[in-house]
N, C-alpha and C positions, 0 to 999 in steps of 0.2 A: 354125277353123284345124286342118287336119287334118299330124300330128304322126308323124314317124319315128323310134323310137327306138334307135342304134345301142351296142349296148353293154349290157347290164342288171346291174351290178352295182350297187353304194353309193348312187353319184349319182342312177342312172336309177331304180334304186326308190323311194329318197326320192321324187323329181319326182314315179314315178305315183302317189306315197301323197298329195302333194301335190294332186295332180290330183280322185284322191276327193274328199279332204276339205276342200278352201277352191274347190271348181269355183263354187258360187254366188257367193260371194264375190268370186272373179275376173272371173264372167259380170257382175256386178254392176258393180261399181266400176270397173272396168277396159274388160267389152266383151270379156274374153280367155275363149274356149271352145276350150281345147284336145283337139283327139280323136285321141287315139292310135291309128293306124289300122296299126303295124307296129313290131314289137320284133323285134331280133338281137341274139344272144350267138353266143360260140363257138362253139357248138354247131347252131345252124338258127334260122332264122325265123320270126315267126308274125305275117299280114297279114290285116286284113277293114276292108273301104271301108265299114262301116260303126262301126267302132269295135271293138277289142277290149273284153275281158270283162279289166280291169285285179287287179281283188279277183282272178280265176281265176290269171290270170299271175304273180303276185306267188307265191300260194301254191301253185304248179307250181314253183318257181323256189326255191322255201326246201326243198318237198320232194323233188323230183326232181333240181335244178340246171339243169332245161331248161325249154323251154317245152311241153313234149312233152305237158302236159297240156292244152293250149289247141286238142288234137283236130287236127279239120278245119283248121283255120288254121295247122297246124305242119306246118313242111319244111324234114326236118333235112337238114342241112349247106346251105342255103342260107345265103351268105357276103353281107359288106354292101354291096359294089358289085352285087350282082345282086340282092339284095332292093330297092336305092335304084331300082332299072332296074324292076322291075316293080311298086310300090308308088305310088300316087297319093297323094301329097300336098304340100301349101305348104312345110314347113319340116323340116327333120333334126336332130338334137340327138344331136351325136357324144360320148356318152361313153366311149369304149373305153380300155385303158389307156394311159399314156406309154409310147412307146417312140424312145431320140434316135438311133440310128444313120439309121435309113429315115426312121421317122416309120410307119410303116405297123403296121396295116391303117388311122390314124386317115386320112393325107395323102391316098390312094387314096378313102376315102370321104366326103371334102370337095370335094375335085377335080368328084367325077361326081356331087353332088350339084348344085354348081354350074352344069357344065355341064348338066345337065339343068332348071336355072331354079328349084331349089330354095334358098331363105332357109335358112341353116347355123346355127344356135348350136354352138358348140365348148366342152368343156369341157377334152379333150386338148390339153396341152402340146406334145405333139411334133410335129403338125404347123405349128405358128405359129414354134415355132422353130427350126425348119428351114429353111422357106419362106414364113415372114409376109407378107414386099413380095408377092413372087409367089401366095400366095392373094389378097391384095386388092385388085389388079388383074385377076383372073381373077375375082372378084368384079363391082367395077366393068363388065368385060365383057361378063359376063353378067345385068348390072342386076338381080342378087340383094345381100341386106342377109347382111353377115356378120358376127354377135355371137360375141364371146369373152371376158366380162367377169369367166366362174366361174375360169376361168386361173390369176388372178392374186387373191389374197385371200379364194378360195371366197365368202362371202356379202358379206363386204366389199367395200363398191362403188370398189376403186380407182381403175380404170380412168377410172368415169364422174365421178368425184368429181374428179380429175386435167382432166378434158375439160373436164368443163361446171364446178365451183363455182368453177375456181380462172381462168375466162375474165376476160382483162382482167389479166392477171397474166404475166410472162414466166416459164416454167419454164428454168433455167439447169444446173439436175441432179438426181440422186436418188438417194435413200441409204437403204437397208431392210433391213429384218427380213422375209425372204421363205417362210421355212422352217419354219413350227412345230414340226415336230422335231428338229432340231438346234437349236432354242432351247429346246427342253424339256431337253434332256440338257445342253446349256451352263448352264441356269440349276439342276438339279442338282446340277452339279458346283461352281457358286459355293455355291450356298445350303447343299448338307448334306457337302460334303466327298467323294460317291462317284463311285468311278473312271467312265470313259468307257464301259468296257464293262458296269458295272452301271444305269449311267443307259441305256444303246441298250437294254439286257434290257426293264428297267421298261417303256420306249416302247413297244417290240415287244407286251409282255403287255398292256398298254393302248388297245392300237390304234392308236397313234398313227403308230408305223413300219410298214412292209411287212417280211417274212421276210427279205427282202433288199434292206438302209435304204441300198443304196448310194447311188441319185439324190439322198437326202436328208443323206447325210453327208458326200458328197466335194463336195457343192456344187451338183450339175447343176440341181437342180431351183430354186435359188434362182437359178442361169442363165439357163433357159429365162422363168421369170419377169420377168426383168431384160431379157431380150429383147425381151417382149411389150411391157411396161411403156416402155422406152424409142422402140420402135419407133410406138406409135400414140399417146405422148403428145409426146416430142421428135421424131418425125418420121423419125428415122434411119431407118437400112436395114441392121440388125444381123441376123446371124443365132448361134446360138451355138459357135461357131469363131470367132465376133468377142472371146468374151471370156473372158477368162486369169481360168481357174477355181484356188482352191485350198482344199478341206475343211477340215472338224473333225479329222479323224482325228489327227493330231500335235500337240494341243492337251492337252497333260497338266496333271496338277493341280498343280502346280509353277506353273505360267502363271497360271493361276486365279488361288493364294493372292498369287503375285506382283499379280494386278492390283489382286485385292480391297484391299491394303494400299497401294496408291494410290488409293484411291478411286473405283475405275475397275472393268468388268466385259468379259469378252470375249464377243461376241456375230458369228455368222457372216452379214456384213453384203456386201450386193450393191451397187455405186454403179456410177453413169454421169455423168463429165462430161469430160474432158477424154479419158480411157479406159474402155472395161466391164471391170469384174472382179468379182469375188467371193474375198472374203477374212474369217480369222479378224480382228476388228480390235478395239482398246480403245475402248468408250464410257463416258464418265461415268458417273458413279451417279448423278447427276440429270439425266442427257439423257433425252428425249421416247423413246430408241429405245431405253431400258432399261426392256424389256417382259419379264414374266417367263412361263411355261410354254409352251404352245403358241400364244403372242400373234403375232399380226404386226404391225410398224409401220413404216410409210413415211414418208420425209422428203421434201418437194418446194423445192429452194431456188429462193425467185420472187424477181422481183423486180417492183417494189417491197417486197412485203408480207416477205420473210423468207425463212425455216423454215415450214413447214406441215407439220403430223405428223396422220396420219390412223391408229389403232390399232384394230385388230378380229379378231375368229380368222380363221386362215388357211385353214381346210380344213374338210371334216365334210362328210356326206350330206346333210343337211337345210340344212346354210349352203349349200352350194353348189346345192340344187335350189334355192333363192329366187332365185340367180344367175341359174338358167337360166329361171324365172319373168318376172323383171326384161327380158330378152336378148326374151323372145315378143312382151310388151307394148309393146316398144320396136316391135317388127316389125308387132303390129298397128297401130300409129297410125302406122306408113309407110305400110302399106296403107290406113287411112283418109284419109291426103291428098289 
């Protein structure tokens, strides 16, 4: 299976470290031989139909920040839709970063991926919740397979775990912990008493937050997630303008102590059932969605069966390349049918 890699930062490195080091493994048990025959970043492209020099790419990429060390296969300022245009291969594996106004450059490099009859795995939000219905229809069109499973839970299979364990069961709505960051700094500020802006510092020096934690503090990101989630498990046809967002940021520790003295803890919780919103909201201190650090946990109300709570970290380079692992093997055994 020969493999495009748009984006090289976190996610895509992980994957290629992945790709080293468990490739027998995967060839094994699985059938899955991925050969990565093209990598883009910001900067330019580096393509070979026989497989790049991955160990070379990585360590061009830590030292230089380009590919530039990958010689002859590097052409810089070559962007992703004109690399996807002259690169031969099965499948793309968009990890560029979120961005929700456009969605671009991810939206544009799924598009013409598709159209060209390439199998997409997505790791970027922005394009799904933009235009989710209308990628997968432009999908279906072009009878390519479109995985988006790192999205929503990074390693945590919620998607698939939503789809397939819970068949035979009516999903009626869903109620989550979508954000490991902004559950990290809410559950600081329950557990050790400090302010909002010394809990975002911590995150930030931790790696948890980006420089600039807004997606993850006013709520977006727990949005576009609630988008995805709803759209390919209930079926809607949400995008995120469908749903009445409102952050952490006005949650002061006043609220906290108020909650904690009822028993209760505040956690920035995303639901879909009768409306999508994302709001700060009071959950028990013994409900299944009082997770604490950078946990995520999902609520599925079924019925018959209940409440289903599915808890797992949200994010991270290595949780999320097993995502995109997951997303290929899916794609190889379409192709074996």
């Amino acid at each position: 299976m020969r493999v495009t890699l748009l984006g090289f930062g976190v996610v895509a490195r992980s994957f290629a470290e992945v790709v080293m080091s468990e490739g027998p493994k995967l060839a094994k048990e699985y059938g899955l031989k991925p050969k990565i025959v093209g990598i883009v970043d910001s900067h330019g492209a580096a393509f070979d139909k026989n497989g790049l020099d991955l160990a070379k790419a990585l360590e061009s990429k830590s030292k230089l920040g380009t590919l530039a060390g990958l010689d002859g296969s590097y052409h810089e300022g070559m962007d992703g839709v004109h690399a996807i245009r002259e690169t031969e291969c099965e499948v793309v594996v968009e990890t560029t970063p979120t961005e929700l106004k456009r969605g671009e450059p991810g939206l544009s490099h799924v598009k013409t991926a598709m159209i060209k009859g390439r199998h997409v795995v997505c790791t970027n939000k922005g394009p799904l919740a933009i235009a989710m219905p209308a990628l997968i229809e432009l999908a279906h069109h072009n009878e390519v397979v479109f995985k988006f499973s790192g999205t929503v839970g990074g390693g945590t299979p919620v998607l698939d775990f939503a789809k397939r364990c819970l068949e035979g069961s009516e999903i009626r709505g869903i109620r989550g912990i979508l954000n490991g960051t902004s559950n990290y700094i809410l559950t600081r500020m329950a557990a050790e008493g400090v302010s909002m802006k010394d809990a975002l510092a911590d995150a930030q020096r931790l790696g948890y937050a980006e420089a600039d934690p807004t997606y993850d503090v006013e709520g977006l990101d727990t949005a576009c997630k609630l988008v995805i989630t709803s759209n390919y498990v209930l079926d809607s046809a949400l995008s995120i303008k469908d749903v009445d967002i409102r952050g952490i940021t006005k949650v002061t520790g006043a609220d906290v102590a108020d909650a904690s003295s009822k028993g209760e803890t505040i956690k920035l919780i995303g639901s879909v059932g009768s409306k999508a919103k994302v709001s700060p909201e009071r959950v028990k201190l013994t409900h299944p969605l009082n997770v604490s650090g950078t946990f995520n946990a999902i609520c599925f109300d079924t019925h018959p069966s209940g409440e289903v709570t599915l808890v797992g970290k949200g994010a991270g380079g290595p949780e999320t390349a097993t995502s995109v692992v997951r997303d290929l093997i899916d794609i190889r055994r379409a192709f074996a049918r």
